[in-house]
C-alpha positions as CSV (number, residue, x, y, z in Angstrom):
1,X,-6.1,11.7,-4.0
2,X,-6.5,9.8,-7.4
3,X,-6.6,11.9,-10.7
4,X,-9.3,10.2,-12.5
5,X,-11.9,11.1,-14.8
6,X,-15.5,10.4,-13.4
7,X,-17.6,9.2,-16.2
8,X,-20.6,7.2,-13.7
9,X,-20.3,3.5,-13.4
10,X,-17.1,2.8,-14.9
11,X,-17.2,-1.2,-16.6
12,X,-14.4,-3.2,-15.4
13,X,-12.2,-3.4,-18.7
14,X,-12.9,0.2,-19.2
15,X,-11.2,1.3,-15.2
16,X,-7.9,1.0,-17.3
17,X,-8.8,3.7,-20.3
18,X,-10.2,5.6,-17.3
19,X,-7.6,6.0,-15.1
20,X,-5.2,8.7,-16.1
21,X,-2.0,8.2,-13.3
22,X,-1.5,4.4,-13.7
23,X,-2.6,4.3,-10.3
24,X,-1.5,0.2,-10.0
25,X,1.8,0.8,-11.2
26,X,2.6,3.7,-8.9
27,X,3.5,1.6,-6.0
28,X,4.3,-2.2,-4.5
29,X,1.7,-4.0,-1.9
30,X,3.5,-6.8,-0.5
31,X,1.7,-8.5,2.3
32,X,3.4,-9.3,5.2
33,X,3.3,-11.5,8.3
34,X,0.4,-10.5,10.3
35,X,2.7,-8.5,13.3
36,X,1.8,-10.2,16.9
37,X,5.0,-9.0,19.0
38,X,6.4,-5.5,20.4
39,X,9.6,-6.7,18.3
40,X,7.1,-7.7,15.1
41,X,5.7,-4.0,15.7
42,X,9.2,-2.2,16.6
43,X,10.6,-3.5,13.1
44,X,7.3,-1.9,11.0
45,X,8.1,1.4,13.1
46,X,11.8,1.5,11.6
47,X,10.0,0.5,8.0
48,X,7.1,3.4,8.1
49,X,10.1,6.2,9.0
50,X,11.8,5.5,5.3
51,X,10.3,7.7,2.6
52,X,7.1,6.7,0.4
53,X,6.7,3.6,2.4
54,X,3.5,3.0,4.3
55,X,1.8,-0.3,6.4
56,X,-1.8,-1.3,6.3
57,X,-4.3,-3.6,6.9
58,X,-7.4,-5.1,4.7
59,X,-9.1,-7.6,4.5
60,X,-6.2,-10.2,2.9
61,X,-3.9,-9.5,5.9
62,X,-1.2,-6.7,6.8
63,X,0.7,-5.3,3.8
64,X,3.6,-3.2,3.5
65,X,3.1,-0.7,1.1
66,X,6.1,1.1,-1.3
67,X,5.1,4.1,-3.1
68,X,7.5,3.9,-6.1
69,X,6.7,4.2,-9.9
70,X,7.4,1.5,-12.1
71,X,10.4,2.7,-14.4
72,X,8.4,1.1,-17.5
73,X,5.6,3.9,-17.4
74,X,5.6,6.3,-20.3
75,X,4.6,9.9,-19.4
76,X,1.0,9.2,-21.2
77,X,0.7,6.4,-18.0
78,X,1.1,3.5,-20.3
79,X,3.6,0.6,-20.6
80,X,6.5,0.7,-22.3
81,X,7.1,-2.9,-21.8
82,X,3.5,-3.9,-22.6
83,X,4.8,-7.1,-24.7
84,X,7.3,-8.3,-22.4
85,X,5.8,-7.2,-19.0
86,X,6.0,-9.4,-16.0
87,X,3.8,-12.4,-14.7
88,X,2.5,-10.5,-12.5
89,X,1.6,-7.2,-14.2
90,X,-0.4,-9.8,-17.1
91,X,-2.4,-11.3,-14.0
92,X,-3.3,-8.2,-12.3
93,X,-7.2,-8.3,-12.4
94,X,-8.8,-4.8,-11.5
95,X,-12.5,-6.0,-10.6
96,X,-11.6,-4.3,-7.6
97,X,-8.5,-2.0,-7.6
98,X,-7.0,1.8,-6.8
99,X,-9.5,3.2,-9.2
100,X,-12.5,2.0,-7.1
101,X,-11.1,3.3,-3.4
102,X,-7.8,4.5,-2.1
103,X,-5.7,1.8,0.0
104,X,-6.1,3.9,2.8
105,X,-9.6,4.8,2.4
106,X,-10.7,1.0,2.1
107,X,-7.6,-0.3,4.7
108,X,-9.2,-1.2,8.1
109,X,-5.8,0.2,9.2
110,X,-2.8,2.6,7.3
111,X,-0.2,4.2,8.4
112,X,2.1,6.4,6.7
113,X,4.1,8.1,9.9
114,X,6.3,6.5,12.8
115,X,3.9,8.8,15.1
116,X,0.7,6.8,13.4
117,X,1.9,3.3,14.2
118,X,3.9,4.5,17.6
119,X,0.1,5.9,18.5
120,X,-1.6,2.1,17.2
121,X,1.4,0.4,19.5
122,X,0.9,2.1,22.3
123,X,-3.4,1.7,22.4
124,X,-2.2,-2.3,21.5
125,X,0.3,-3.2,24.2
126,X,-0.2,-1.7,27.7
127,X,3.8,-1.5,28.5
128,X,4.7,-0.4,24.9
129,X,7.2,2.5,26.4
130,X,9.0,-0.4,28.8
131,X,9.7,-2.8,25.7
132,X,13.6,-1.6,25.8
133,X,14.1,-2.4,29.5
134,X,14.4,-5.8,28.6
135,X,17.1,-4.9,27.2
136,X,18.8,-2.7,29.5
């Protein structure tokens, strides 16, 4: 999935040099309120079915995940706004990041289709299918 080059144990300030797609930059990871509810889970269903957006779970919580390039990257991968970037682009620490395992290879959950999370909701709540006749 990640277009790296694999030169053995890779030093933490060296993941950076190493990594050849900007893998960090490629998308947002904003964590969300752990989902409890049918209503909680019917609202991530309507998220996962937009384009390049995705849900997991890790460790830190439930995260909603939004595969979008930053518009700063240069087409070498680097910053074009290296001086001036953000707060949060100067604080990122990559001791553990992209480079080392995919999101959805080290997510306890992720999923990137309606039918993935419909299939999670429906093991989860017994009466998923009958969450509309409340409604009716």
């Amino acid at each position: 999935m990640v277009d790296v080059e694999l030169a053995g144990d890779v030093e933490v300030e060296g993941k950076c040099a190493k990594c050849k797609k900007s893998i960090c930059c490629n998308s947002i990871n904003q964590k969300i309120p752990t989902p409890k509810s049918k209503e909680d889970f019917d609202h991530l269903l309507w998220q996962v079915s937009h384009e390049n957006i995705n849900i997991f779970k890790d460790a830190d919580g439930w995260f909603l995940h939004i595969y979008t390039p930053c518009t700063h990257l240069l087409p070498n991968g680097a910053c074009g706004i290296y001086e001036t970037r953000p707060w949060v682009c100067r604080e990122y620490d990559n001791d553990y990041c992209e480079y080392d395992e995919s999101i959805p290879d080290a997510s306890e959950f992720f999923f990137s289709t309606h039918k993935q999370l419909e299939k999670y909701c429906r093991k989860r709540f017994k009466k998923w299918d009958k969450r509309f006749k409340l409604y009716e």
